[in-house]
C-alpha positions in Angstrom: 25.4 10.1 -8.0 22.3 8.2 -7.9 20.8 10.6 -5.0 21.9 13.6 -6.7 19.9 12.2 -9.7 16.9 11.6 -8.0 16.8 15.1 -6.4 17.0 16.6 -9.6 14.0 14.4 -10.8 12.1 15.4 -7.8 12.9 19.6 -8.5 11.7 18.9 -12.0 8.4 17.3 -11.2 8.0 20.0 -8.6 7.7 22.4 -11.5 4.9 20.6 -13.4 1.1 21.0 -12.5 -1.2 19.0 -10.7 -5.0 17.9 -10.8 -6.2 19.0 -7.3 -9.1 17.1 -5.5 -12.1 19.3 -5.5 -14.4 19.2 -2.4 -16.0 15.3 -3.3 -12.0 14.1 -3.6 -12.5 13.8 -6.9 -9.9 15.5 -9.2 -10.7 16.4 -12.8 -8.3 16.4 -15.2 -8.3 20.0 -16.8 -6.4 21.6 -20.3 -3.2 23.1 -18.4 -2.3 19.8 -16.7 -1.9 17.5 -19.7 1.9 17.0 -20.6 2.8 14.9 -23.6 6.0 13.9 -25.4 7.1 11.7 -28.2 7.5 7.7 -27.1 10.6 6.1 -28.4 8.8 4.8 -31.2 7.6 8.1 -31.6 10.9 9.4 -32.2 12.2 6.4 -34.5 8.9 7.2 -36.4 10.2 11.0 -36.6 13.5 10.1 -38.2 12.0 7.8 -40.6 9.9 10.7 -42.2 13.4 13.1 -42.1 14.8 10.5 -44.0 12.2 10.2 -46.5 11.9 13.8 -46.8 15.4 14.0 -47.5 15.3 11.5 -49.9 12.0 12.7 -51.8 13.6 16.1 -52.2 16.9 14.9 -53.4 15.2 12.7 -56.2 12.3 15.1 -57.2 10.0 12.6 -56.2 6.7 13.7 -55.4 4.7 10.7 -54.9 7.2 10.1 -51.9 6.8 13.4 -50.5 3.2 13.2 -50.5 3.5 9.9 -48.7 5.9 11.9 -46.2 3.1 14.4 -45.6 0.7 12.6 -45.5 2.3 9.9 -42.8 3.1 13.4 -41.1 -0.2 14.4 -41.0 -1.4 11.0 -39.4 1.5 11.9 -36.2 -0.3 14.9 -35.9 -3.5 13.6 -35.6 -2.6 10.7 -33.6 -1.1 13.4 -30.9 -3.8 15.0 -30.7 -5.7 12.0 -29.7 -3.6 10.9 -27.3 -3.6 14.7 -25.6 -7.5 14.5 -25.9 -8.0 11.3 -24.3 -6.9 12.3 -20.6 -8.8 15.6 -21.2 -11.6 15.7 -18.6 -10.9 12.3 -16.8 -12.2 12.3 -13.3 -10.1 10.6 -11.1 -10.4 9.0 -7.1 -8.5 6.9 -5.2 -9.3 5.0 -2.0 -7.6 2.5 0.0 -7.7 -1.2 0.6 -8.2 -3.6 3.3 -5.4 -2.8 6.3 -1.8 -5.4 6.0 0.8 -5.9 8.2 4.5 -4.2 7.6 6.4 -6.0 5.2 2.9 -6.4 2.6 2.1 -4.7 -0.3 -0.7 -1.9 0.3 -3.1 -1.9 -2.1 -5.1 0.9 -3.7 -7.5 1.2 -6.3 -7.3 4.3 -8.1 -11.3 4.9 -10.2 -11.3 6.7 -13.9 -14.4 7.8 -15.1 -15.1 9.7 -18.2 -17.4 13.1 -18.6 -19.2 12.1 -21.5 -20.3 9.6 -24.1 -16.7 9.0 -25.6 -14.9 6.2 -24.8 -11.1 6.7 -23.5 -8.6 3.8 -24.3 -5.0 2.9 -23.2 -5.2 4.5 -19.7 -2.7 3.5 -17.0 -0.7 4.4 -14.1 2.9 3.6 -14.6 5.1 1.6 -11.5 8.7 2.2 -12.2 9.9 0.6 -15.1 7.1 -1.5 -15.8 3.1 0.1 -16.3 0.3 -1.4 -14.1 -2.5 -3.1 -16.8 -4.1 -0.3 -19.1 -8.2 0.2 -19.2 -10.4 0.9 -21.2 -13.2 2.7 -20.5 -16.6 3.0 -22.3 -18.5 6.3 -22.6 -20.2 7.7 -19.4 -18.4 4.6 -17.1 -15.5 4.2 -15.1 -12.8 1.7 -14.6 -10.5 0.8 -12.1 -6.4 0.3 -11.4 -5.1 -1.4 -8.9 -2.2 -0.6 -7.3 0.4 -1.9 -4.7 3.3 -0.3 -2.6 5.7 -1.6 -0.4 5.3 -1.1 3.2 8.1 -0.1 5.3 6.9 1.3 8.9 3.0 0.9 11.1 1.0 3.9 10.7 -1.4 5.0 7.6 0.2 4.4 4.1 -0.8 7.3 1.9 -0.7 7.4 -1.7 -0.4 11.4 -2.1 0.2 11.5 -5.8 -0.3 9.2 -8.6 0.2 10.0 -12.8 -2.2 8.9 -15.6 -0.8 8.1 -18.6 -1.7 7.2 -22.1 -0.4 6.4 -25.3 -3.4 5.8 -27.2 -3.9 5.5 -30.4 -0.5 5.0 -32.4 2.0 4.9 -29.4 3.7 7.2 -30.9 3.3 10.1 -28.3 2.5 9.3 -24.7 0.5 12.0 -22.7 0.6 11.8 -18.6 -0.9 13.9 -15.5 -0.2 13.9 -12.1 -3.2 13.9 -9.7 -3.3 14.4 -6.0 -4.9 11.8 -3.8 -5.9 11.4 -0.4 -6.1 7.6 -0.5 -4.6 5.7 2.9 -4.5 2.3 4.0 -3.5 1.4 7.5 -0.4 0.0 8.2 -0.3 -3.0 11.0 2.9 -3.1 13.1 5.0 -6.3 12.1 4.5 -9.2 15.2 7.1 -10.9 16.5 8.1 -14.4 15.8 7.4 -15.2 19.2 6.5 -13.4 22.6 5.9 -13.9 26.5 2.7 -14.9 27.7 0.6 -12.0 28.7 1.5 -10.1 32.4 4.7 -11.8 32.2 8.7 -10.2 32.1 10.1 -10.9 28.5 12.1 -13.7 28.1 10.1 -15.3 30.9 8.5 -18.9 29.5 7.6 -20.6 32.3 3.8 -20.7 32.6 2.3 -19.4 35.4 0.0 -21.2 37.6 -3.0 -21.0 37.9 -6.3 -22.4 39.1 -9.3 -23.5 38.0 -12.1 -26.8 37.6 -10.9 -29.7 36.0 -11.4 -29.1 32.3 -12.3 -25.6 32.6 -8.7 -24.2 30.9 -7.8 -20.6 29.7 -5.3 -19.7 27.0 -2.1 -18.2 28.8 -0.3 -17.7 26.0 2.5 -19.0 23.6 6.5 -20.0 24.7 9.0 -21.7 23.0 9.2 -25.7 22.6 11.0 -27.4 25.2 12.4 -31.2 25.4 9.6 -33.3 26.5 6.7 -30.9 25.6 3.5 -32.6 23.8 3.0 -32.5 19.9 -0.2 -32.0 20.9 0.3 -28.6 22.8 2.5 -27.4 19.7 0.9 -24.5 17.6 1.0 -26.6 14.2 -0.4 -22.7 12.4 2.3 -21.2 13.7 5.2 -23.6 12.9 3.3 -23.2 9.3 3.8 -19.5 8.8 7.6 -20.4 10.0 7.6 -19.4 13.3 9.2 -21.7 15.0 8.2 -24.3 17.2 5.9 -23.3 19.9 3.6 -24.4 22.3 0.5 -23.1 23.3 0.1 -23.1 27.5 -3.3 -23.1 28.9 -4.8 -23.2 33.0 -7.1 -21.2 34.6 -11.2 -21.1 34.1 -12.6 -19.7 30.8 -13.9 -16.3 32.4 -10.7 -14.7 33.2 -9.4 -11.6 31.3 -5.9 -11.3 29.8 -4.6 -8.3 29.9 -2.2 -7.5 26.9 0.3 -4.4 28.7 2.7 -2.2 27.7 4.3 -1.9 31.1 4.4 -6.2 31.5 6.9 -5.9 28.5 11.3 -5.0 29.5 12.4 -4.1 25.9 14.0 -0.9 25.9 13.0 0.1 21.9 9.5 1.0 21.6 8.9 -0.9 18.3 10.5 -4.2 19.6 7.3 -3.9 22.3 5.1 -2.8 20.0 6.0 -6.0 17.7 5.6 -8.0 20.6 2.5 -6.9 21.9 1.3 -7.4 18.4 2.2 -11.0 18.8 0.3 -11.1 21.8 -3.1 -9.5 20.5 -2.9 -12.1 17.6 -2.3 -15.0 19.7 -5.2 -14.4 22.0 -7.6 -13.9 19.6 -6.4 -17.0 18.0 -7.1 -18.4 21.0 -10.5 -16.8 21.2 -10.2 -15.3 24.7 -11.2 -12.2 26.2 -8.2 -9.7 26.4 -7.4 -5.7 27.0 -5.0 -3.9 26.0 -2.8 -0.8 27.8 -0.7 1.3 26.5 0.8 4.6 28.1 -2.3 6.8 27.9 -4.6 4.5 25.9 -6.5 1.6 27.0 -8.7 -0.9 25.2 -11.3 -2.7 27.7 -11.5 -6.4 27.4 -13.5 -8.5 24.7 -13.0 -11.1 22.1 -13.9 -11.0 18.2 -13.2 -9.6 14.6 -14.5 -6.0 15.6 -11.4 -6.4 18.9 -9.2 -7.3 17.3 -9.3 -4.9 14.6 -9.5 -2.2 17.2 -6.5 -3.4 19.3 -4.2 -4.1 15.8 -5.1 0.2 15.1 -4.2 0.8 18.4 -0.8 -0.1 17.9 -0.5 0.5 14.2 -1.2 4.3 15.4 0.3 4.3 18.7 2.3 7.5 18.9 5.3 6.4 21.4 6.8 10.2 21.8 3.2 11.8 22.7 2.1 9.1 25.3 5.3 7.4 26.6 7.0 9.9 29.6 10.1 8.0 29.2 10.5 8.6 25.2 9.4 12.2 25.8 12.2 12.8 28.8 14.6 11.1 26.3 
């Protein structure tokens, strides 16, 4: 019952105009794409002027249905207000910073006006509840903020979003809906915990390696073990509620790690993609040089912000039918 109702919701909107983007993604709200209907205190206003029409004309009294009419004419005005104030609205939306899956994405949606009047009481409903209205002063814009759930890696979009107001009287509340072309990228969820780099999953032991006394190299994470030093236990990561684990080191500080697809056993592609995500984070937590290879891709080796970033899209985007010949047989 519930699906059935929201496929007739969506068939009804489908029916309703939009604001396209013109060629500078801006859309501009136009005459023929302004809907507007009476609020709920719009229509409890309504019935208290039948009411006192009814009663006016039953008793002959015209100072009531002046009053009436004149209250009536005050509706009237007040809707055209409310229609008026989205009228010629330019409106833009870009994305925010990049998150990982389970985060909210966030987007800020800008309103400008297209003249000297100032436009009150716009906002972008979320559900039940309405994001915080703006006002905006003559000839400026303002922005909205907005947040959405994140369910898979890859770029969020925000393809459509209405502007509403109910300004001045609340009686009548006028709405749009305008296209966007706003993303924000989408990070793939890491694993609590993963095998070192270049080793089988489910393999902890470290490997050996070697290298001068003192000169050590990040290996990679495994869980604790009986016996295993407080001081080699990630403390950041039992934080964020990942468990005990300890950090291995060995080898000299100018080897590579090599963060790769094929060092991984899981069968599901996203299971390896949340654990390679694991690893990436870990070595640059570490601050060591690493690579990363995936079936037809490949990231050279280096360290920093600007890496890091570049390996997380990698995966966020990493399209697993297209590159892997496995996924593509299957």
């Amino acid at each position: 019952m519930v699906d059935w109702t929201r496929s007739k919701a969506r068939r009804l909107r489908s029916l309703f105009r939009r604001v396209a983007r013109g060629g500078d993604g801006v859309a501009r709200v136009g005459r023929r794409q302004i809907y507007i209907l009476p609020t709920g205190n719009g229509l409890r206003f309504g019935a208290v002027l039948f009411v006192m029409l009814l009663g006016s004309l039953n008793y002959q009294n015209n100072l009531g249905l002046l009053f009436t009419v004149f209250l009536a004419s005050v509706a009237l005005v007040a809707m055209h207000h409310t229609w008026f104030n989205l009228l010629g609205l330019s409106v833009q939306a870009r994305g925010g910073p990049s998150v990982f899956v389970g985060d909210d994405a966030s987007f800020e949606v800008v309103v400008a006006t297209d003249g000297k009047r100032a436009r009150y009481d716009i906002g972008i409903p979320a559900g039940a509840t309405r994001h915080q209205a703006i006002a905006i002063p003559g000839g400026d814009c303002g922005t909205i903020r907005i947040a959405r759930p994140t369910l898979r890696r890859g770029l969020s979009a925000l393809d459509e979003v209405t502007v509403e107001t109910r300004y001045p009287l609340h009686l009548f509340r006028a709405w749009c809906y305008v296209q966007t072309d706003a993303t924000t990228l989408v990070y793939p969820q890491p694993a609590q915990v993963a095998p070192e780099p270049g080793s089988a999953a489910g393999d902890t032991d470290p490997r050996p390696r070697q290298g001068p006394e003192g000169m050590e190299d990040y290996l990679g994470p495994r869980p604790y073990r009986d016996g295993d030093s407080p001081g080699q236990i990630d403390w950041k990561a039992y934080a964020r509620e990942r468990g005990l684990v300890v950090k291995q080191f060995g080898g000299d500080q100018g080897q590579e790690v090599w963060i790769d697809w094929a060092g991984l056993t899981e069968t599901d592609p996203e299971t390896r993609i949340s654990l390679l995500t694991r690893q990436v984070l870990d070595a640059a937590e570490a601050q060591v040089r690493f690579g990363l290879r995936l079936p037809g891709l490949e990231e050279a080796p280096g360290r920093g912000a600007g890496h890091l970033q570049r390996c997380l899209t990698h995966l966020a985007l990493y399209d697993v039918q297209a590159n892997d010949p496995l996924q593509r047989a299957a």
